[in-house]
C-alpha positions in Angstrom: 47.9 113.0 71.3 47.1 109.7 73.2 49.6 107.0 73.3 47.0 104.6 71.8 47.1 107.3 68.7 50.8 107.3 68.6 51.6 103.9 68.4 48.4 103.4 65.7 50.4 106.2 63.2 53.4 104.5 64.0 52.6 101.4 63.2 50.7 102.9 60.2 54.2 104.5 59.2 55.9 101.0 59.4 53.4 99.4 57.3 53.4 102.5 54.5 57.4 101.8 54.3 57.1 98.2 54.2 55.0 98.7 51.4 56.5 101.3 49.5 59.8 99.1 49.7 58.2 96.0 48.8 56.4 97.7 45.6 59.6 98.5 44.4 60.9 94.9 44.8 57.8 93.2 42.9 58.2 95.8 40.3 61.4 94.9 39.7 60.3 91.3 39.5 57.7 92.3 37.0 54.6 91.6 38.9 53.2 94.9 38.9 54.4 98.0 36.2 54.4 100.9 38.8 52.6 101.6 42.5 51.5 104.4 44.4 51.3 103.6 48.4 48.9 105.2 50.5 47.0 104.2 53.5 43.5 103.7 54.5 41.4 101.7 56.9 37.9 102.3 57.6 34.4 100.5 58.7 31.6 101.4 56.5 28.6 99.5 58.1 29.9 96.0 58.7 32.2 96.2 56.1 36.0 96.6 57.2 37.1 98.5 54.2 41.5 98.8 53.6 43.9 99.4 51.0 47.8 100.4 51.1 48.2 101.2 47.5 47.0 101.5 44.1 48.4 100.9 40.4 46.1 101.8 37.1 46.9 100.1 33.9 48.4 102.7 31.2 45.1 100.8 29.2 43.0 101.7 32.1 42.0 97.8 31.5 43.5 96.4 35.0 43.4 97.8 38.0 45.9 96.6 41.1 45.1 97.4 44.9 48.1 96.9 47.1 46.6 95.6 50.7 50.2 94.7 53.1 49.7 92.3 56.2 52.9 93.8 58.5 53.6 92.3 62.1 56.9 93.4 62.3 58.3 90.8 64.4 62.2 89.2 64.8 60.3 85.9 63.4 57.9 85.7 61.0 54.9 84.4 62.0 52.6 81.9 59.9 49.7 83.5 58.5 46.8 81.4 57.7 44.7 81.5 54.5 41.7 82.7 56.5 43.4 85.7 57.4 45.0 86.4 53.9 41.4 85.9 52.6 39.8 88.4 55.0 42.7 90.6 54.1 41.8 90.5 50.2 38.3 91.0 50.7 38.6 94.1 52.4 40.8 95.7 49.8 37.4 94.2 47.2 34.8 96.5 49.8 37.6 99.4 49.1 37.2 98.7 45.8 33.8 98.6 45.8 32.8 101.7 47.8 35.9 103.7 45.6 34.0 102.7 42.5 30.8 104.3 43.6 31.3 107.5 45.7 33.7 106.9 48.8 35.5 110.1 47.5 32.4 112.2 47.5 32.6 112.1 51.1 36.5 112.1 51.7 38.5 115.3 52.7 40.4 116.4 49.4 43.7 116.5 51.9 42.9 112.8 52.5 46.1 111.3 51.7 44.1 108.7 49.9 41.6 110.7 48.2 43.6 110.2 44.8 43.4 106.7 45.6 39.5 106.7 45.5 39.0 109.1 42.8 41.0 107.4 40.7 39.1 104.0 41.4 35.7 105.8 40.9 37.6 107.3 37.6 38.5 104.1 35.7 35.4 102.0 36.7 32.7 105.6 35.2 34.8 104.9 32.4 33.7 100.8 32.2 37.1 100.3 30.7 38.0 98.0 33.9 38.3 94.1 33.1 40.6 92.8 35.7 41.5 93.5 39.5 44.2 92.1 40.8 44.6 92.0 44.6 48.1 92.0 45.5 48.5 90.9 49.2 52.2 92.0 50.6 53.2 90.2 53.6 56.3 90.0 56.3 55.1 86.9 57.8 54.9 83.1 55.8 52.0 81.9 54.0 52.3 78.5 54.0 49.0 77.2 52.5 49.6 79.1 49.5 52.8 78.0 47.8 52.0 78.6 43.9 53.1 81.5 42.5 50.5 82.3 40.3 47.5 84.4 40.8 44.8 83.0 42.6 41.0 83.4 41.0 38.4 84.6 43.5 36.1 85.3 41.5 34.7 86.8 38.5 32.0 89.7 38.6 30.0 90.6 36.2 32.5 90.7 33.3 35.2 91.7 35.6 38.2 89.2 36.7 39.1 89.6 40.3 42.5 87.9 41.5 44.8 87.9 44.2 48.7 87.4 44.5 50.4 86.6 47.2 53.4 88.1 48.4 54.9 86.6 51.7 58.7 86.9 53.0 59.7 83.6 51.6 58.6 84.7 48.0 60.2 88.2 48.3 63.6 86.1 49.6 63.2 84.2 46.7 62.9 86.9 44.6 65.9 89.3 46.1 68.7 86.9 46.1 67.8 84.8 42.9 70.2 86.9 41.1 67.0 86.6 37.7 66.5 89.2 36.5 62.7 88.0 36.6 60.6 85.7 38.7 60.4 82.8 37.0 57.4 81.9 35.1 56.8 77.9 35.1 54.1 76.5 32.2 52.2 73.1 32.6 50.7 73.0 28.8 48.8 69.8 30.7 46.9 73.0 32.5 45.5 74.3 28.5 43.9 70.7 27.6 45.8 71.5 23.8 48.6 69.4 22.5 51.6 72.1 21.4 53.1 69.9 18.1 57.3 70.8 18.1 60.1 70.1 16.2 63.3 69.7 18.1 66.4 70.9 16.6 69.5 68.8 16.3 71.4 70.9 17.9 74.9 69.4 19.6 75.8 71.7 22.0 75.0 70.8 25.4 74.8 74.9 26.5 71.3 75.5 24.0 68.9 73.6 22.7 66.0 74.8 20.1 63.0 73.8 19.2 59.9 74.9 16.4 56.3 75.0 17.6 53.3 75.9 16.8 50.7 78.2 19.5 47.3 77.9 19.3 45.8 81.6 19.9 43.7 80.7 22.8 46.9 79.0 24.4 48.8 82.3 23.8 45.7 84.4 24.8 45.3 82.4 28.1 49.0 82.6 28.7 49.0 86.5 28.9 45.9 86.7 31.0 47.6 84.5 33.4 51.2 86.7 33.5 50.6 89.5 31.5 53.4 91.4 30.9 55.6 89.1 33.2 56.1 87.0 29.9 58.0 89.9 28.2 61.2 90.6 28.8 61.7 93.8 30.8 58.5 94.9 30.1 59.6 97.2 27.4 57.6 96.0 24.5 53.9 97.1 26.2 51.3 97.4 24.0 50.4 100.3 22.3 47.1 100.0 22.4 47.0 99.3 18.1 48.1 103.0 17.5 50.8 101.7 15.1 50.5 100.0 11.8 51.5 96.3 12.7 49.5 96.3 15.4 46.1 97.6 13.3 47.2 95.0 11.2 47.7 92.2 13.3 43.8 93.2 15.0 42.0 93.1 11.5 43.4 89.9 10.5 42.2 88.2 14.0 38.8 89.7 13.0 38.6 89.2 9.9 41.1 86.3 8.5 41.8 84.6 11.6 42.4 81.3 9.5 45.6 83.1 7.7 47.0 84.8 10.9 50.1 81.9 10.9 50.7 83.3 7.1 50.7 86.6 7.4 52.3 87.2 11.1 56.1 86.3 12.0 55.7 84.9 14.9 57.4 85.0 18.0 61.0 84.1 19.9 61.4 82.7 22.9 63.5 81.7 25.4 62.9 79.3 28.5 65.4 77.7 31.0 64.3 74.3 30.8 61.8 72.2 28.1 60.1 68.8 28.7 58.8 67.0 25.8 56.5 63.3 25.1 56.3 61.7 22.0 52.8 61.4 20.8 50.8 58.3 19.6 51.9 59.3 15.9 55.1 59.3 16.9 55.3 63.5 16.7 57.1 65.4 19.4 54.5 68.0 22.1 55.4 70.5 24.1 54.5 69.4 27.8 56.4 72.0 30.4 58.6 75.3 30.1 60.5 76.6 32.9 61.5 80.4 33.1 59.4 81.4 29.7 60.0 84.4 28.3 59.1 86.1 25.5 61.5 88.1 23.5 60.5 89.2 20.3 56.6 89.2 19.4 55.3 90.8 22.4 52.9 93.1 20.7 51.5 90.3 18.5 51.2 88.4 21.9 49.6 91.4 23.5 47.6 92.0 20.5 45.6 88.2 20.4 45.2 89.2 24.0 43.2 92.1 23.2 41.7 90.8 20.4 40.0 88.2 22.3 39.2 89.7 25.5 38.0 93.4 24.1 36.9 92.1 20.6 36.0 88.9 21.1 37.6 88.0 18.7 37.3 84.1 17.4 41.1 82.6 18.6 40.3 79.0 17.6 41.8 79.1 14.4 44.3 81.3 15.2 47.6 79.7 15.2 51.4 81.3 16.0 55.0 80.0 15.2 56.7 80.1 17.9 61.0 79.6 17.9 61.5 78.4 21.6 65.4 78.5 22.9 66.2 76.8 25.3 69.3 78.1 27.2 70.9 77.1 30.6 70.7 79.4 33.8 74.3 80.6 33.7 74.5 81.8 30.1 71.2 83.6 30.1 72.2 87.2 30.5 74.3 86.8 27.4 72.7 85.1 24.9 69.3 86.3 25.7 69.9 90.1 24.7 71.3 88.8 21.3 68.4 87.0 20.9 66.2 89.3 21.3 68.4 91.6 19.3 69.0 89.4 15.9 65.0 88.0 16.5 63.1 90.9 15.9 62.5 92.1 12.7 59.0 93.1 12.8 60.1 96.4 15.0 62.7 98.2 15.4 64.2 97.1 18.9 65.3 99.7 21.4 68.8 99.4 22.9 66.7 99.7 25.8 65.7 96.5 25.6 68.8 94.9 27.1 69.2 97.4 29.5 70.5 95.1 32.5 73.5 93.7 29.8 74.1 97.2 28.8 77.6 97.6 28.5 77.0 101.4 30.4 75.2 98.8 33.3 78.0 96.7 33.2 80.9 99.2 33.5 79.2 100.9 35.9 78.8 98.0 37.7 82.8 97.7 37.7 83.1 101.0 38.7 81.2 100.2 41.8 83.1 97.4 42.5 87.0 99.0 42.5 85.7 102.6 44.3 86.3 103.3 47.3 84.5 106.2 49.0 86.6 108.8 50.6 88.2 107.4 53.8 89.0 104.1 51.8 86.2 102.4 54.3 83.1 101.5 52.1 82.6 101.4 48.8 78.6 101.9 46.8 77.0 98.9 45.4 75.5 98.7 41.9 73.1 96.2 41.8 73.0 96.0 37.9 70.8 92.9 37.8 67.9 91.8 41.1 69.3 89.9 43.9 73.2 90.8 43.3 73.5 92.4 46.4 72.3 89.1 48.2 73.9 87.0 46.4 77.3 88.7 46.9 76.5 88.9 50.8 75.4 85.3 50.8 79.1 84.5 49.2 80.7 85.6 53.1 81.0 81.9 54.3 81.2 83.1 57.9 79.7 85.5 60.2 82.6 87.6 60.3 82.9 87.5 56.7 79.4 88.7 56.6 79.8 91.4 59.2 82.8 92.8 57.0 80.6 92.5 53.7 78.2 94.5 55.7 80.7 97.1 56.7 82.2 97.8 53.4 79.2 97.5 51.4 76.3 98.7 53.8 72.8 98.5 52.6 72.1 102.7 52.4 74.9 102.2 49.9 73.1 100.0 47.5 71.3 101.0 44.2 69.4 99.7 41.8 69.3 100.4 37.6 65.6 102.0 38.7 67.2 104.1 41.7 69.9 105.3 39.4 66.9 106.4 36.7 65.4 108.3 39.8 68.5 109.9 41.0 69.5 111.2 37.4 66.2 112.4 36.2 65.6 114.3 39.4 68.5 116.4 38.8 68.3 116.4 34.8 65.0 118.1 35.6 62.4 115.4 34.7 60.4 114.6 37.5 57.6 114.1 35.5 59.5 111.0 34.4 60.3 109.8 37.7 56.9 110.2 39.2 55.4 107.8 36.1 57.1 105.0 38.7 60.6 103.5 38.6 60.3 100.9 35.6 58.3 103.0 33.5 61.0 105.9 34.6 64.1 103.8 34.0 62.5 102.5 30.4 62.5 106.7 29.8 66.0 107.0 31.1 67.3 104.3 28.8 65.6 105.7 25.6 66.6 109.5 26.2 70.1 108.4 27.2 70.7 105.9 24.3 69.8 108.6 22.0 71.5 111.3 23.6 74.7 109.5 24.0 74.9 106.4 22.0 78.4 105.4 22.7 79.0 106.7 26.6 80.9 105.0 28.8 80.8 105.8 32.6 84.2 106.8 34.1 85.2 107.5 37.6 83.8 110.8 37.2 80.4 109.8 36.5 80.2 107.6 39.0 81.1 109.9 41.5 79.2 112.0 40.6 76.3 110.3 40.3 76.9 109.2 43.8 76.6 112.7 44.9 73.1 112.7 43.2 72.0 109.6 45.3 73.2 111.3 48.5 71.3 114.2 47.7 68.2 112.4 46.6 68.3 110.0 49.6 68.3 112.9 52.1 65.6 114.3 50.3 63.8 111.2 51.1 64.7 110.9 54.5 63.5 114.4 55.0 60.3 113.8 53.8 59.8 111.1 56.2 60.8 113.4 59.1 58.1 115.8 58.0 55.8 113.2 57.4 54.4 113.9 54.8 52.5 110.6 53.3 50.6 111.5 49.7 52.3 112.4 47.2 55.5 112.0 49.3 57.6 110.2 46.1 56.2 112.7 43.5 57.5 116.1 46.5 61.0 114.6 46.5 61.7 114.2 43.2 59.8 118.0 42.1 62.0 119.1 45.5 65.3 117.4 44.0 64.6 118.8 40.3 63.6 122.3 41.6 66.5 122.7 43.7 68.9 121.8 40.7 67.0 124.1 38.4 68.4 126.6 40.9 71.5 126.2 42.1 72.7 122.9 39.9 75.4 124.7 38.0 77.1 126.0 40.7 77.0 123.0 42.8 80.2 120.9 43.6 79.3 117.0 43.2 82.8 116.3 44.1 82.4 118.1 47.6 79.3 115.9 48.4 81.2 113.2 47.2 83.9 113.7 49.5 82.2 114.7 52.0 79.3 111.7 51.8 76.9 114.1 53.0 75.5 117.3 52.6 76.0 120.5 54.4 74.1 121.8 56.5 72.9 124.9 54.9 72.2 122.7 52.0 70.5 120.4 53.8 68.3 123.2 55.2 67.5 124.5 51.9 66.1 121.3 51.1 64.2 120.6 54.4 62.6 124.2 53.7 61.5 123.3 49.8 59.1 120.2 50.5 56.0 122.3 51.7 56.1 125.0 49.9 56.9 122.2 46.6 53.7 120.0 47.9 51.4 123.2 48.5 51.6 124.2 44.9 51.6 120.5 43.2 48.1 120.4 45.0 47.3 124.0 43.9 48.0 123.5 40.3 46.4 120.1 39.7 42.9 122.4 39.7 40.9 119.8 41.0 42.7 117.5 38.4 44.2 113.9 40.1 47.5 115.3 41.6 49.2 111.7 41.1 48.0 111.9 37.1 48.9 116.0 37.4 52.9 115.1 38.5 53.2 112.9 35.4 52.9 115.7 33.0 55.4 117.9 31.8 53.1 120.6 32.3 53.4 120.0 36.3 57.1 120.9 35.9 57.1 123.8 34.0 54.4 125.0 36.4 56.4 124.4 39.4 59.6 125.5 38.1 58.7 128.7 37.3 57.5 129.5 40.8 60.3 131.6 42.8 60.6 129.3 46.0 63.2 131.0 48.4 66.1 129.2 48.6 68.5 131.2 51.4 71.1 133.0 50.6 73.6 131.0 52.4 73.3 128.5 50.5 74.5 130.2 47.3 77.1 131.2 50.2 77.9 127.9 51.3 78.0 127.0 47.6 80.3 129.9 46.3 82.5 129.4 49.5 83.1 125.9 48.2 84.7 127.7 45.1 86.1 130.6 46.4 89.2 129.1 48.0 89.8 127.8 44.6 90.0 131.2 43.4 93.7 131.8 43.9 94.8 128.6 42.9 92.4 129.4 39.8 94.4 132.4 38.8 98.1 130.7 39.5 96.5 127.9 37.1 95.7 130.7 34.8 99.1 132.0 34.5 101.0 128.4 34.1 98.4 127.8 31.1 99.6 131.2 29.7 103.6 130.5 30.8 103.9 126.9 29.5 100.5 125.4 28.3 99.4 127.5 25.5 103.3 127.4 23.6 103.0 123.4 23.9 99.0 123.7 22.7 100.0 124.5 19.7 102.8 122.2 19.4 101.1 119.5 20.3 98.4 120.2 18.0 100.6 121.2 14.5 102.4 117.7 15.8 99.1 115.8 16.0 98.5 117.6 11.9 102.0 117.4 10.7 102.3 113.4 11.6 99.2 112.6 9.8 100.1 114.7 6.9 102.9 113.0 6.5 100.8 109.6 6.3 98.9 111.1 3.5 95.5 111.3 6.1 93.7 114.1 7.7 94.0 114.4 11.2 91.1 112.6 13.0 88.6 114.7 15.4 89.8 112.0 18.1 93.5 113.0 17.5 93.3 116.5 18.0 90.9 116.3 21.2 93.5 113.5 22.7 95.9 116.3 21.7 94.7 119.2 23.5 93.3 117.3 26.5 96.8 116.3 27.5 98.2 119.4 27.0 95.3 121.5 29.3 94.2 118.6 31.7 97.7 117.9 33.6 97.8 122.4 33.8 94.6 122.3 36.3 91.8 122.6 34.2 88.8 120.0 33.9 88.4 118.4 31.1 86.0 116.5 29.8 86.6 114.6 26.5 83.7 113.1 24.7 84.8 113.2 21.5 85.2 109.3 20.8 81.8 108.4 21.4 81.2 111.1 19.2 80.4 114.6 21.2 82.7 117.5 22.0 85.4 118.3 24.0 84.7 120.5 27.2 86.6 122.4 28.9 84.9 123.5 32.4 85.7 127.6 33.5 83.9 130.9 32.5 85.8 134.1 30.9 88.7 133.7 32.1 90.0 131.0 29.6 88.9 133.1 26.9 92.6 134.0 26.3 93.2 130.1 25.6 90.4 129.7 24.0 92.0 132.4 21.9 94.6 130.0 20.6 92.7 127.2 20.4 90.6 129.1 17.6 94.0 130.2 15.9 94.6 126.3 15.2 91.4 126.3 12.9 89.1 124.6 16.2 85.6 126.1 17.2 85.3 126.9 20.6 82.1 128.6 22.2 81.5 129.5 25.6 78.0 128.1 27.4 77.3 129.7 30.7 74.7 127.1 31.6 77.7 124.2 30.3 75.8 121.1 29.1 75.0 117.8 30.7 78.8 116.3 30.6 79.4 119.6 32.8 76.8 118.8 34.9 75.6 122.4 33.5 78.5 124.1 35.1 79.7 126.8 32.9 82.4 125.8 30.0 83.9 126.3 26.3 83.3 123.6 24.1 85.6 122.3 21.5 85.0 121.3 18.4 87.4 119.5 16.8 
């Protein structure tokens, strides 16, 4: 290999990372649902043709292409609009040439042949009515200082814009602390007057107003942000499969003139409100800072479509519109209630207020108090965008930065979507994770809010789920040493899921958490599982779209019934980690049997003899509190979930069966699971039911 060829991939390899982090960090920020990062560069005739990465509308309506400018320099250089131009129009000729055949005449190995097919996919279909060019930069683009999307043109019936991405935006955006980029409206910009009632409200803190929304203002708003208007992007549309939204699409057809009668409206909330007194002495609407709508995103999504796929007639298509207006500081509390008392049309999803969460926020704590072995560092929670910055920009001095820096380094930072990732991978859905992090996290909410309602993360968990990030994270990091560019996100995750599919349940979390790393037989194991993984995620796509083929279900169950080898030391390494346990194991057997079991039942026929006493029946939560501090202080794990309303666990195989024994003597069901549950982190255990 030339050097001229080495320093091209390795440049190429800067700019793909670059990328890849940066799609993250805009995702987050809402301007883009998801993103897939792969290169390619090439010169078709005297067209320069280049893309970095790709997203596709779950609508198939709006298409993104990620095109990254990347100097890589100590300063940032200024990058003039002439460049950022030519930049967008080549990732338009990729477009262009992906839409008719450029994949006809690409290698299937190409690392961006997915990227091309897809394109050519969407655009046979004619479903396409916007691409947006999204421009990612590490230098400043000074000429272009508006955040909104710039239009460059509109062909045939499809809208073309670009966004711009420089380092000064993406600052902006990481240390703001928002959970959102803030969305700025000049109703001057619509030509319409928006009529409002102010509220008399006397509190300085909140202010309210009533207003009415013509369609077309609404429908123009939502072409302009799209889902960047709704809060966390949970409420998408479902594309009018349910019964509101039918109906809200047959009135704008066909009654448009009684849409404000028949509809509820929406909620918003903004940070800050101007207002003018008209001629007739009425109160307009003139400017909204940090807009956001809360409740009423499907019926704002719905006008949307209605107009643009329908054509629907907006004129006379007016929307109430409740409009809060609430100061920076008291935001993330009063916005989640909002959005939680406002909606009535649908039923609202605890995952909804996700980033408030009270699991976010203990976890958060957690992450804050816990040291990691060695009492050096700790692991940083970033529950809401731009924490970590913020928190770093708080060390007044250098040296106060430098010890920031050292106790809270930045390989030990997470987000809400990186924790989705990390537990997914191992709970054996990487399906999930490879739908991209916000659509992943939105999954991870919904299946954990109805799998445990009332959880609260203890020091265990977060441990734990530590141990889960290291792993993950070497996973990563191995798949950059090997290379390997397509597909890489979707390998890691399958490789992560796969390996805890086969060795999960006897792996020790709190050894990786101890240790901070992995060993090196594990490690190994790992390093030997991408290939083979990537191999047959190619081989059972059958020609399909293997980016498409990962987000199925199907892809897992394909891959996880393949017998990959994983070596036999590593079930070594992994038994060896229990086996010096084994004679402690037994001397904690025979103390159970000595002194445990006689003050079991004592503790339990106290727990039943008090509350008979008091007239009551002895609560579930009593006789698990009961039991736990009778077996938890003689060496066994246990794991009480029984307040949130779950089951008590107690971790260990066939050799509590004896205790287990009496446990069943004081009218309690316990059953032994060899594959444990998810509290066990599917190691084998009894669980109680009390």
């Amino acid at each position: 290999m030339s050097g001229h060829a080495s320093a091209s991939q390795a440049a190429e390899f800067k700019e793909n990372a670059f990328t890849e982090r940066v799609v993250d960090i805009i995702a987050e920020a809402g301007a883009i649902t998801g993103g897939h990062t792969c290169y390619f560069r090439k010169e078709l005739g005297n067209r320069h043709l280049k893309a970095n990465g790709y997203n596709v509308g779950e609508d198939e309506e709006h298409l993104d292409i990620i095109i990254s400018i990347y100097r890589d320099t100590p300063v940032p250089p200024t990058l003039r609009m002439t460049e950022v131009y030519q930049a967008i129009q080549r990732a338009l000729n990729f477009v262009s040439a992906a839409a008719a055949d450029l994949s006809s005449k690409m290698e299937q190995a190409h690392p961006a042949y997915d990227m091309a097919e897809r394109v050519r996919e969407v655009f046979s279909k004619g479903s396409v009515q916007r691409v947006n060019v999204i421009v990612l930069t590490d230098c400043v683009v000074r000429e272009h200082q508006l955040q909104k999307p710039l239009k460059i043109s509109k062909q045939s019936r499809i809208d073309v814009r670009a966004d711009i991405w420089d380092i000064e935006r993406l600052y902006r955006s990481m240390s703001s602390g928002c959970v959102r980029e803030t969305i700025d409206i000049d109703f001057g910009e619509f030509e319409r007057t928006i009529p409002c009632l102010p509220v008399p409200i006397s509190e300085g803190e909140y202010g309210a107003y009533l207003a009415v929304v013509p369609g077309e203002v609404l429908f123009r708003l939502y072409d302009e942000y799209g889902e960047r208007l709704l809060e966390l992007n949970v409420r998408s549309f479902l594309q009018a499969r349910g019964k509101i939204n039918r109906g809200i699409r047959d009135t704008l057809l066909k009654e448009p003139q009684l849409f404000f009668a028949y509809n509820n409206g929406i909620t918003a909330v903004a940070e800050d409100v101007k207002t003018k007194l008209l001629p007739d002495g009425t109160t307009a609407l003139v400017w909204i800072r940090g807009l956001q709508i809360v409740n009423g995103g499907q019926t704002t999504a719905s006008i949307h479509r209605a107009g643009k796929k329908d054509q629907a007639e907006l004129s006379r298509v007016f929307v109430q519109m409740k409009l809060s207006q609430v100061r920076l500081v008291h935001l993330e509390t009063l916005v989640p209630r909002i959005s939680l008392y406002a909606n009535s049309q649908n039923k609202v999803n605890e995952a909804d207020f996700s980033a408030n969460d009270l699991f976010h926020q203990k976890l958060e704590s957690l992450s804050r108090t816990i040291w990691a072995p060695g009492e050096q560092s700790r692991w940083f929670y970033e529950r809401a965008r731009g924490q970590y910055q913020v928190a770093r920009g708080k060390a007044s001095t250098p040296a106060k930065q430098r010890q920031f820096d050292s106790i809270h380094p930045p390989s030990q930072m997470f987000t809400k979507t990186d924790l989705a990732g990390f537990e997914h991978s191992w709970g054996q859905r990487p399906d999930l994770v490879s739908k991209g992090s916000q659509k992943n996290f939105v999954e991870f909410m919904l299946l954990f809010k109805a799998q445990q309602p009332d959880f609260s993360p203890d020091e265990q968990y977060f441990t734990q789920l530590v141990a889960k990030a290291i792993i993950f994270r070497k996973v990563q990091a191995l798949a950059r040493e090997a290379r390997i560019g397509a597909y890489r996100a979707n390998i890691v995750t399958y490789s992560v899921a796969y390996l805890a599919s086969r060795v999960g349940a006897r792996l020790d979390l709190a050894e990786i958490w101890r240790a901070q790393k992995l060993t090196p037989q594990l490690e190994a194991a790992l390093r030997g599982l991408l290939m083979p993984i990537e191999e047959a995620i190619k081989r059972t796509a059958e020609g399909r779209n293997v980016t498409e083929w990962c987000k199925k279900a199907e892809c897992w169950r394909a891959i996880k019934a393949m017998n990959f080898p994983v070596p036999a030391n590593v079930a070594g390494a992994l038994s060896a980690a229990r086996a010096g346990r084994k004679g402690a194991a037994k001397e904690v057997q025979e103390n159970l049997r000595k002194a445990a079991l006689p003050k079991l039942a004592e503790a339990v026929n106290i727990a039943l003899i008090s509350f008979a006493r008091a007239g009551q029946k002895a609560d579930a939560a009593s006789i698990a509190d009961a039991i736990t501090k009778t077996l938890a202080p003689g060496g066994l794990e246990v794991i009480n979930n029984v307040p949130s309303g779950g089951v008590l666990w107690v971790v260990g195989g066939m050799e509590l069966s004896s205790i287990m024994r009496e446990v069943r003597e004081h009218g309690l069901r316990a059953e032994f699971r060899e594959g444990g549950g998810r509290a066990t982190e599917h190691r084998p255990a009894w669980y109680i039911t009390c």
